[in-house]
C-alpha positions as CSV (number, residue, x, y, z in Angstrom):
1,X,-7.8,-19.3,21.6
2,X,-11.8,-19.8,20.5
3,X,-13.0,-15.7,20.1
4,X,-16.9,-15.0,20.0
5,X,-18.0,-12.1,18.9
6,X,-21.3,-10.4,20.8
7,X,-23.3,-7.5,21.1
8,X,-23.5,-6.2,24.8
9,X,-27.3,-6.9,25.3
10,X,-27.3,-7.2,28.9
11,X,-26.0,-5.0,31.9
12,X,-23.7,-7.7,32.8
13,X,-22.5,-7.9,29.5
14,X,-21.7,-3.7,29.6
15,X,-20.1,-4.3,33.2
16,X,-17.6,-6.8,32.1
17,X,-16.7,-4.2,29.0
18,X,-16.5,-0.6,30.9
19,X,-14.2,-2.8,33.4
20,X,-12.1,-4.3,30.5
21,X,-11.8,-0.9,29.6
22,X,-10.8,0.2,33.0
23,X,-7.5,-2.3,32.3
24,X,-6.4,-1.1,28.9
25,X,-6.6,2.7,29.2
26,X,-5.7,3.0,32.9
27,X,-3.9,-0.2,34.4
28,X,-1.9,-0.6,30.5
29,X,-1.8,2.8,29.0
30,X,-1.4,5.0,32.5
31,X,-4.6,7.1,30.7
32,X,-6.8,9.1,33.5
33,X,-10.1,9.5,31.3
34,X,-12.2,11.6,33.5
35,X,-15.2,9.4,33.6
36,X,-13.0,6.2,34.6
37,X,-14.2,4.7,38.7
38,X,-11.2,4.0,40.1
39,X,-13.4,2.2,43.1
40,X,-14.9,-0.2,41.0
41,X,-12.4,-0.4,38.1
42,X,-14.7,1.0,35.3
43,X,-14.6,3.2,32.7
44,X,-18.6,4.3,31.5
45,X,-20.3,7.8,30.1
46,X,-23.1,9.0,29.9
47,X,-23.4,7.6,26.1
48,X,-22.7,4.3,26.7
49,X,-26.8,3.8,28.0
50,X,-28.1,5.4,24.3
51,X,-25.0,3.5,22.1
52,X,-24.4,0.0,20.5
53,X,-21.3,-2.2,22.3
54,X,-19.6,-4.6,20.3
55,X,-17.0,-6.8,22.1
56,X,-15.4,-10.1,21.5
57,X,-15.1,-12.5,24.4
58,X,-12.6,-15.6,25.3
59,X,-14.1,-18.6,25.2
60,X,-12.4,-20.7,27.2
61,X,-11.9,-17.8,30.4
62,X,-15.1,-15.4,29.2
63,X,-13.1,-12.5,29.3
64,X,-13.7,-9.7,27.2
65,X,-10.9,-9.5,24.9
66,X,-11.7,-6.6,22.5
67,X,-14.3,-4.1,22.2
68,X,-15.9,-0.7,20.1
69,X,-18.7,1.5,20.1
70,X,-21.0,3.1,17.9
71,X,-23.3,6.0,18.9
72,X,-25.9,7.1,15.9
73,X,-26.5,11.0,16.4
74,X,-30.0,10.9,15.7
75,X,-30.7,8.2,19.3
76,X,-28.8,10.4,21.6
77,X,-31.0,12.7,23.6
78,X,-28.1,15.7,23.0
79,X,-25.9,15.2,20.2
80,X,-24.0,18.5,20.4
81,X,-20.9,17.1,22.1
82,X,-20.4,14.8,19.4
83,X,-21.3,18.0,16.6
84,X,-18.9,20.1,18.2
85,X,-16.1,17.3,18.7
86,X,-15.9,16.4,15.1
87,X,-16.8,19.7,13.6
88,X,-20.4,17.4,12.2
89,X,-21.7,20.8,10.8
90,X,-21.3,20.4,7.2
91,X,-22.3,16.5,7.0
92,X,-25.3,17.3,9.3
93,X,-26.2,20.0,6.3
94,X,-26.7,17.6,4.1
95,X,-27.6,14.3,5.8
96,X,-29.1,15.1,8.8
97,X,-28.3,13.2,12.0
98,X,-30.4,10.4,11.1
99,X,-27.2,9.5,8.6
100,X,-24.5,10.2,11.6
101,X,-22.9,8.1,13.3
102,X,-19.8,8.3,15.6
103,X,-17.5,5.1,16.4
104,X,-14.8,5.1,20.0
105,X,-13.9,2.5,22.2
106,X,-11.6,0.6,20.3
107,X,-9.5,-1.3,22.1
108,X,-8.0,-5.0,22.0
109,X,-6.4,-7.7,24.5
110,X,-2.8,-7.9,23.7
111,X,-3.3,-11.7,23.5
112,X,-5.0,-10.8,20.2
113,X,-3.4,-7.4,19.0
114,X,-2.2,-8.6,15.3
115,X,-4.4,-11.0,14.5
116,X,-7.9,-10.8,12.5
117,X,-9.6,-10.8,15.7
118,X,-10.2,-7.0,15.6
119,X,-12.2,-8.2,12.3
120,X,-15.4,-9.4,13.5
121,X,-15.5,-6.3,15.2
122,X,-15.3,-4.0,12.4
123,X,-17.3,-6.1,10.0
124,X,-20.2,-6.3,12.7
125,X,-20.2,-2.6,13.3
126,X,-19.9,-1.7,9.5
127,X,-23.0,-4.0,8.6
128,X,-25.0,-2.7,11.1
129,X,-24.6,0.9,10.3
130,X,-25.3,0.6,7.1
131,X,-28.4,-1.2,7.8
132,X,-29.5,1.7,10.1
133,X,-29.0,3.8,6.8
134,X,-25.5,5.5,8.2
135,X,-23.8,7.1,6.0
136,X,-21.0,9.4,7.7
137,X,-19.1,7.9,10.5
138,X,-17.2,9.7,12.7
139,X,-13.5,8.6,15.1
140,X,-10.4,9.8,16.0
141,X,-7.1,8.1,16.6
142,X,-3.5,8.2,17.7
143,X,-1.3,9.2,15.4
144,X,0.6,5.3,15.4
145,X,-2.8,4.3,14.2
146,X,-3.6,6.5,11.1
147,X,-1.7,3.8,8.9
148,X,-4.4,1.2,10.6
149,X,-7.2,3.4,10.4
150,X,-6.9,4.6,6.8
151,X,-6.7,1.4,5.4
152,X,-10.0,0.5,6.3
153,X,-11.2,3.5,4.7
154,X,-11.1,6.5,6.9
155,X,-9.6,9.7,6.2
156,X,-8.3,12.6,7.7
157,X,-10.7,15.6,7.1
158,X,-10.0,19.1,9.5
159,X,-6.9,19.2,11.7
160,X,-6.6,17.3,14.6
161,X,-7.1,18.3,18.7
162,X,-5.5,17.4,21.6
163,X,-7.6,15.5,24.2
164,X,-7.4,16.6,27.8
165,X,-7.3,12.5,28.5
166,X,-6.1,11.4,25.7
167,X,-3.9,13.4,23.8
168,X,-2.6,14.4,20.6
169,X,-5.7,13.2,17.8
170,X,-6.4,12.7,14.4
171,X,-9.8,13.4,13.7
172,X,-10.9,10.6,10.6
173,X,-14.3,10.5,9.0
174,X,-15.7,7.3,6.8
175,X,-18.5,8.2,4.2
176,X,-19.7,4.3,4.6
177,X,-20.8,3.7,0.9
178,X,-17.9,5.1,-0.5
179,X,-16.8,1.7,-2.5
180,X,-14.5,2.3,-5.3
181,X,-12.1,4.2,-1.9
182,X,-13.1,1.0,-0.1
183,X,-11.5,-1.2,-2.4
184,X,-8.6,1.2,-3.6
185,X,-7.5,1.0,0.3
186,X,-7.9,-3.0,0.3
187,X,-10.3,-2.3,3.0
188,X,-11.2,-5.3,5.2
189,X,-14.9,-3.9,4.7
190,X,-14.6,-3.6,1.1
191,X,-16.4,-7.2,0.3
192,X,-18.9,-6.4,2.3
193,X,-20.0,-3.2,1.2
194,X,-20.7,-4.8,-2.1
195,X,-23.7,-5.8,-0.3
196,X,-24.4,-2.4,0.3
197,X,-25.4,0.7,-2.8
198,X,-22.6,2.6,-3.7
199,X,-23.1,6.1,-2.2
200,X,-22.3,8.9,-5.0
201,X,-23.3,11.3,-3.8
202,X,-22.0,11.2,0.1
203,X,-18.3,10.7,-2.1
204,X,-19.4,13.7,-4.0
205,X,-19.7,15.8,-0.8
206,X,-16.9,14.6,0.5
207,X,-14.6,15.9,-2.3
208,X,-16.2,19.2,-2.7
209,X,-16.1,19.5,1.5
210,X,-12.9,18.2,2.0
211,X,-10.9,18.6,-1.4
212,X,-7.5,18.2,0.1
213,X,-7.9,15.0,1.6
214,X,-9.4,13.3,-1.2
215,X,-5.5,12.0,-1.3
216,X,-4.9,10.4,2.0
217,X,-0.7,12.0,2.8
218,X,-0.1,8.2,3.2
219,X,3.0,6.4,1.5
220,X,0.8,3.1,1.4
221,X,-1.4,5.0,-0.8
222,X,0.9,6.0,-3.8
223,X,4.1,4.3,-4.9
224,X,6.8,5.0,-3.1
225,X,8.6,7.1,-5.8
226,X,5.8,9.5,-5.3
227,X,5.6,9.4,-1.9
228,X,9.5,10.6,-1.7
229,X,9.1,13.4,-3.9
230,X,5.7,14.3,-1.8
231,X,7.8,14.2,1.3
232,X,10.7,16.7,-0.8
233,X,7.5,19.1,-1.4
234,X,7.2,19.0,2.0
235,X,10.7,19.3,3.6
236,X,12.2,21.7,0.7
237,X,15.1,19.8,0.8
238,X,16.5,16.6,-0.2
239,X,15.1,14.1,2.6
240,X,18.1,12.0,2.8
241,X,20.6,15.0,3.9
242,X,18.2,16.7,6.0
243,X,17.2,13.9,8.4
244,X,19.7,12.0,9.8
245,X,17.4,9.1,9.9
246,X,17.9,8.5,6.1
247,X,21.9,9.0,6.0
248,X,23.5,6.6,4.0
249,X,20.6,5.8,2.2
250,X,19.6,6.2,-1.3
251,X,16.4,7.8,-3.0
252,X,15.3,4.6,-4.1
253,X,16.3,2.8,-0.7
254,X,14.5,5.9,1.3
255,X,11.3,5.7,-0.6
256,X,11.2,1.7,0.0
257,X,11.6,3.0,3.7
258,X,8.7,4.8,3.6
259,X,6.2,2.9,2.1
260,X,4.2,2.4,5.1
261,X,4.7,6.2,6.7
262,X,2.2,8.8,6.9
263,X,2.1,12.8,7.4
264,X,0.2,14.5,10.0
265,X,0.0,18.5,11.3
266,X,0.1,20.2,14.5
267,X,-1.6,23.5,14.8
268,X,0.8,26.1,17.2
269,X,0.5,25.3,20.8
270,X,-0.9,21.4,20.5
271,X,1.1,18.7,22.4
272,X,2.4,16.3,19.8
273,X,3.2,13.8,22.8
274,X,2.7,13.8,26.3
275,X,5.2,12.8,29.1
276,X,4.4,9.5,30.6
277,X,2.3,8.1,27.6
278,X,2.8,5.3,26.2
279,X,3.0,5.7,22.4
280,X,5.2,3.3,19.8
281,X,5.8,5.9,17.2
282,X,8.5,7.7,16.1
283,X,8.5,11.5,14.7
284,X,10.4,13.8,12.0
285,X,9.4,16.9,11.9
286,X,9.3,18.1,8.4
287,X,8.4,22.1,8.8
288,X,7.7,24.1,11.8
289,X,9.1,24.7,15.1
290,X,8.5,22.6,18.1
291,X,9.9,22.2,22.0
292,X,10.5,19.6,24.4
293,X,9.3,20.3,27.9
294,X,8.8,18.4,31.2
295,X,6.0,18.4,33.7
296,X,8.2,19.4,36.7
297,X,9.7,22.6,34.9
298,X,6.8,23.2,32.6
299,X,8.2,27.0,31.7
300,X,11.8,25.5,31.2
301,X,12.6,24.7,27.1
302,X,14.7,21.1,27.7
303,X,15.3,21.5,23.3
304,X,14.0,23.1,20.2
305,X,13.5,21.2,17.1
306,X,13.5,22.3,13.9
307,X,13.0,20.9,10.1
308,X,14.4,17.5,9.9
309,X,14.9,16.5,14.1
310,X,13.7,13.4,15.0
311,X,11.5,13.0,18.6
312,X,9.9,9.9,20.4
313,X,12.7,7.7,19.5
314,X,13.1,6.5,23.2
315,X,10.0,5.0,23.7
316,X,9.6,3.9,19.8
317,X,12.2,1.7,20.6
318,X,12.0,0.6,24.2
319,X,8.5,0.9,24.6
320,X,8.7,3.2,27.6
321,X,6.5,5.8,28.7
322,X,7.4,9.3,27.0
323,X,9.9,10.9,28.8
324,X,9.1,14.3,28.2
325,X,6.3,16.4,26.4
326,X,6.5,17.9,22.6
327,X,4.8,20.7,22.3
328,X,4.4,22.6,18.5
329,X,5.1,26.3,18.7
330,X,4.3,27.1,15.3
331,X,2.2,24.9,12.7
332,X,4.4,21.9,12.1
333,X,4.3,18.9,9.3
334,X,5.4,16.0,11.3
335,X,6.5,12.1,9.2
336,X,5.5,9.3,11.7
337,X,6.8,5.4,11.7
338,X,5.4,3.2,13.4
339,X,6.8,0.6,15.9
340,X,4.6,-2.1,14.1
341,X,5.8,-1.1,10.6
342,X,9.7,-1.2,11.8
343,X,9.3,-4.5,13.0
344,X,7.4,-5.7,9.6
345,X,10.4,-4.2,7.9
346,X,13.1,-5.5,9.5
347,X,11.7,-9.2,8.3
348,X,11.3,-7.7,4.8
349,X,14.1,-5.7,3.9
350,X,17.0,-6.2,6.7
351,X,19.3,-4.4,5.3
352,X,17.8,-0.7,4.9
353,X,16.1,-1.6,8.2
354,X,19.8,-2.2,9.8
355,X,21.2,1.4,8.2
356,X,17.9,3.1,10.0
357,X,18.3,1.7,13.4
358,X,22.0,2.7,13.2
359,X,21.2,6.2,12.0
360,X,18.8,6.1,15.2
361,X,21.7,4.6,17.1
362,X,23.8,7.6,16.1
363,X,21.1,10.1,17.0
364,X,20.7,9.2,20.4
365,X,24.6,8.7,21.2
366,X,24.6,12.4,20.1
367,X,21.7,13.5,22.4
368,X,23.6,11.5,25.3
369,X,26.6,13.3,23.8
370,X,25.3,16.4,24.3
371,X,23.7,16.4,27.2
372,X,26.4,14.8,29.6
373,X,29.8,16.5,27.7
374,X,28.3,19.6,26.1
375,X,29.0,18.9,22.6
376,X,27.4,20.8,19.7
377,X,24.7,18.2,17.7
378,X,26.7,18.4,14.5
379,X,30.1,17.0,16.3
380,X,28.0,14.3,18.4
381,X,26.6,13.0,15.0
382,X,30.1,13.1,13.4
383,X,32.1,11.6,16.4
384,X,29.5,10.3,18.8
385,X,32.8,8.9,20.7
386,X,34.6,12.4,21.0
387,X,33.3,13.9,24.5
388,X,34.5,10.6,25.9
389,X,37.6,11.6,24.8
390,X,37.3,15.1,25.2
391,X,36.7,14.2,28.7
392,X,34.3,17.4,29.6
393,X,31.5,17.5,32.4
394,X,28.9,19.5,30.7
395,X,25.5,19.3,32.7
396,X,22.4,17.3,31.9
397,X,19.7,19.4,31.0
């Protein structure tokens, strides 16, 4: 397949995007953003008009096969929403919004999800920013796509939100000259912003704004020895006996595991995932309380997790939409896997990947366990088998 990449110049050109978008968030995700025309199959706001649309079309059909946008701050005739969204205060301070920009948008055909199509979008964007003197950049993403997101050089900088649309975010900031983070993340940008001065003093800001995530929480970021004792800080326990994922695994085996993982938080009433999204990432919570609801019974508690459950395991593996809502009841520390970096690992390391997905095997046999024989967790997980034998009618919940 022959890609070319474009900027939307023409209206025609924006048409064929907002309707591509119209079949990736609504027709593939199931997403009901409010600004989406179900009449004419589009999804456009009210920014679109003052922002730059990049997009990459199919040159043998013409179909629009990927696309993103970037808004600068300082062309939008209000730029408050964005301010208040991303918390901009601080960076506006001391840049003004002449230096702010804010990227969305971004979204591929799966005909090229997972190749170096999504490229020539980035590097496009990322020149022409920094051209227009942009030196902050503000996004947000799912939490499946922190992993994707920090290695091109964002980070994490106040806690995320939860989108009426388009639920549970991570709020990520770029300073755009930051090199030296550029290249320590084997950024795709980072040849290219050799072209560009090295920004000291927008790094400087960032560290003295945002000290704690100076360190992105990611495994892919320190070695994985590290990362495993970062993750015992975290639990207070020894990660291998307190999630059942890692059973049979050792330290060194675990840590191997986790070399693509990342940690993310959830403030007290945020909905970590949302029933009937579609979402191919898997969760341990590592400290805090959480519940699982369902839309039909919304004040009924289906299960309560605590330190060391797994949740999303369902649709991680099948795909599915979510079956039920999470919602965090007290501040939680949540470890999230990836369905992409599973996948990657089964190829690399089949053996630890094999122990995992039987560890996952064994956590859902229990769940089935308990909910159609009325077992207690800890006998499901020892004898997934026994309320077959046991031969009780417990009712599902």
């Amino acid at each position: 397949m022959a890609i070319e990449y474009f900027v939307a110049r023409s209206e025609e050109e924006r048409e064929q995007i907002y309707r591509f978008r119209y079949r990736i968030y609504v027709q593939e995700l199931g997403l009901h953003p409010p600004e989406a025309d179900h009449v004419d199959k589009r999804v456009r706001d009210e920014f679109d008009p003052y922002s730059t649309i990049y997009a990459l079309r199919d040159d043998d059909s013409g179909a629009v096969v990927g696309t993103i946008r970037a808004t600068y701050m300082a062309q939008l005739p209000d730029a408050s929403p964005f301010i208040a969204k991303y918390e901009m205060g601080p960076a506006v301070s001391a840049f003004g919004l002449a230096a702010l920009s804010a990227t969305g948008r971004f979204m591929l055909d799966p005909s090229v999800r997972g190749g170096q199509a999504s490229q020539q979008l980035l590097l496009g964007g990322y020149a022409d920013t920094r051209n227009a003197g942009i030196r902050i950049n503000f996004s947000d993403c799912s939490p499946y796509l922190i992993r994707f997101e920090e290695r091109l050089g964002q980070r994490r900088y106040i806690p995320p939100f939860e989108d009426a649309a388009f639920g549970f975010k991570l709020r990520i900031m770029m300073v755009m000259g930051e090199r030296e983070h550029l290249f320590r993340c084997r950024s795709p940008l980072a040849p290219l912003a050799e072209s560009f001065p090295d920004d000291a003093e927008a790094r400087a800001w960032f560290a003295a704004t945002y000290p704690q995530w100076v360190r992105p929480p990611s495994a892919g970021f320190v070695p994985p020895r590290d990362f495993f004792d970062l993750l015992t800080e975290h639990i207070g326990n020894d990660p291998i006996h307190a999630i059942g994922l890692f059973r049979g695994l050792s330290s060194e085996q675990t840590a191997q595991f986790l070399a693509s993982s990342t940690i993310i938080t959830a403030a007290a009433g945020e909905r970590v995932l949302r029933e009937n999204e579609r979402d191919p990432t898997v969760f341990i919570l590592l400290k805090g309380l959480a519940e699982v609801i369902r839309d039909e019974a919304p004040g009924r508690v289906v299960a309560t997790l605590g330190a060391g459950d797994v949740f999303g395991e369902i649709g991680f593996l099948t795909g599915s939409p979510r079956s039920a809502t999470v919602v965090a009841r007290a501040p939680c520390e949540i470890l999230t896997l990836s369905a992409d970096f599973l996948r990657q690992f089964v190829t690399e390391n089949a053996t630890i990947a094999a122990r995992v997905l039987f560890n996952l095997a064994r956590i859902l046999a229990a769940r089935l366990a308990q909910t159609t024989f009325g077992l207690s967790a800890d006998a499901a997980i020892a004898d997934p088998e026994s309320g077959l034998r046991a031969g009780s009618t417990g009712s599902e919940q």
